[in-house]
N, C-alpha and C positions, 0 to 999 in steps of 0.2 A: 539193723533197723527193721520193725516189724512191720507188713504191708499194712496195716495202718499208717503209721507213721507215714512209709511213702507215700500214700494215699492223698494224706495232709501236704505233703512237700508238690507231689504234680498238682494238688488244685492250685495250692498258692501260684505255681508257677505260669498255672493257665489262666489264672486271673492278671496276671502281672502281664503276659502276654497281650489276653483284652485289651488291659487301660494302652498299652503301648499302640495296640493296633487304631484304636479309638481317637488317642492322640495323633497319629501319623493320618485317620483319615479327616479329622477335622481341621487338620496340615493342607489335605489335598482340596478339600471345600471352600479355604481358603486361597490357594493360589487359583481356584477356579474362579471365586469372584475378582478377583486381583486380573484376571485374562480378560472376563467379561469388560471390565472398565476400562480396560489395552482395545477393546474391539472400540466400544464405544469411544474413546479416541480416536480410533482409527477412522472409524463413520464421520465422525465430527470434523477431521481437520480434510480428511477425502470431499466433504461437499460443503462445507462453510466456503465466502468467497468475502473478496474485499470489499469493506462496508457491512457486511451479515450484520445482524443483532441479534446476540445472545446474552444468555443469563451468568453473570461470572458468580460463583460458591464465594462468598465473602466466608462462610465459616459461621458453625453454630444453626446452621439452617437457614442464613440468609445468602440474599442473592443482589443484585446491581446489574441491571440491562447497561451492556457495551457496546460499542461496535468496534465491529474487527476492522483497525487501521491499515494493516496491510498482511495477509495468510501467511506470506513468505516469511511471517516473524513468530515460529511456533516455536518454544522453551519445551524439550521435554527432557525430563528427569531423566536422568541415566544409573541411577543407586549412588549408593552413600556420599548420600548428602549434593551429589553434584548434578548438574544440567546445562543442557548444551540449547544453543538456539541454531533452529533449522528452517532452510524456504520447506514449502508444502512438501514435495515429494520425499524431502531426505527426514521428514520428521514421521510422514510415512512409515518409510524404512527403519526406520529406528524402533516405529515404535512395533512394526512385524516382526522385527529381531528378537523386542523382550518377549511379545507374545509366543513366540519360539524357545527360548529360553525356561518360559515357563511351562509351556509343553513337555521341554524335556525335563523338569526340576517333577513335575507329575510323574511323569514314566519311574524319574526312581524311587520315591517316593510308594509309586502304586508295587514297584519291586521290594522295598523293604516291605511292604504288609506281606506283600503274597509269601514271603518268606517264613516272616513272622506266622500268618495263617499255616503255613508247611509245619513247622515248628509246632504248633497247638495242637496241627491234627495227632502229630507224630507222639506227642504226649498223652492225649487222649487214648491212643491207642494202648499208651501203655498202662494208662488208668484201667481200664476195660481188663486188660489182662490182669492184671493187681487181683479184681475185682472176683474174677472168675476164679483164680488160684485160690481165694480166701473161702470161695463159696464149695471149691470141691473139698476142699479140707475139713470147713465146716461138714458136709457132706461125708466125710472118712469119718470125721472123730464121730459124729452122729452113727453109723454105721456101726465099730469100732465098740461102741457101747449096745452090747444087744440087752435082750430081755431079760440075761441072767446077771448081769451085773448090779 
């Protein structure tokens, strides 16, 4: 294969690398808003009391003022598909847990890029080197050809 060719083969690679990293970080932007909305439950169900009035998400952008009939009766989603009803403190807990979970689901997440980025640089590198070998060559054959040829 001629370091051209290679040449061609590390960019595609490094590009395929990008989109991968691109996607895994807007993976991570995601679970970060998905935490943000874990906190703000957290605030919500932490100081709402019985009787509050708040605004319930009907969906579509509307809303319907409720009052909280009693805190001790908070429904929180647990994934697929299912949810559990909890008094205040264990709805709490539950809901620190996912915020945790998705702490850790970032960390790996933040570890496949960094890998991924390890991987780029390391090919990069050898683009560089490609690059140089093509040039001292060009450099030889230049040479190689004097005045009297």
């Amino acid at each position: 294969m001629s370091s051209q060719q290679e040449l061609q083969q590390l960019s595609q690679q490094l590009q395929e690398l990008e989109e991968q990293i691109e996607a895994l970080e807007a993976n991570v932007e995601s679970i970060q808003q998905e935490k943000t909305e874990v906190d703000e439950a957290i605030e919500a169900v932490e100081t709402l009391e019985t009787d509050s009035v708040v605004q319930v998400p009907l969906g579509g952008g509307a809303y319907v003022r409720a009052t909280v009939e009693d805190i001790d009766e908070v429904i929180v989603e647990l994934g697929a598909d299912y949810a559990a009803e909890f008094e205040q403190d264990g709805a709490t807990e539950t809901l620190e847990n996912k915020k945790e979970n998705l702490d850790d689901e970032i960390d790996e997440v933040n570890a496949q890029i960094s890998e991924l980025e390890a991987e780029s640089t390391q090919l990069e590198q050898q683009a560089q080197q490609l690059q140089q070998q093509a040039m001292q060559q060009q450099m030889q054959q230049m040479q190689g050809q004097g005045p009297d040829e």
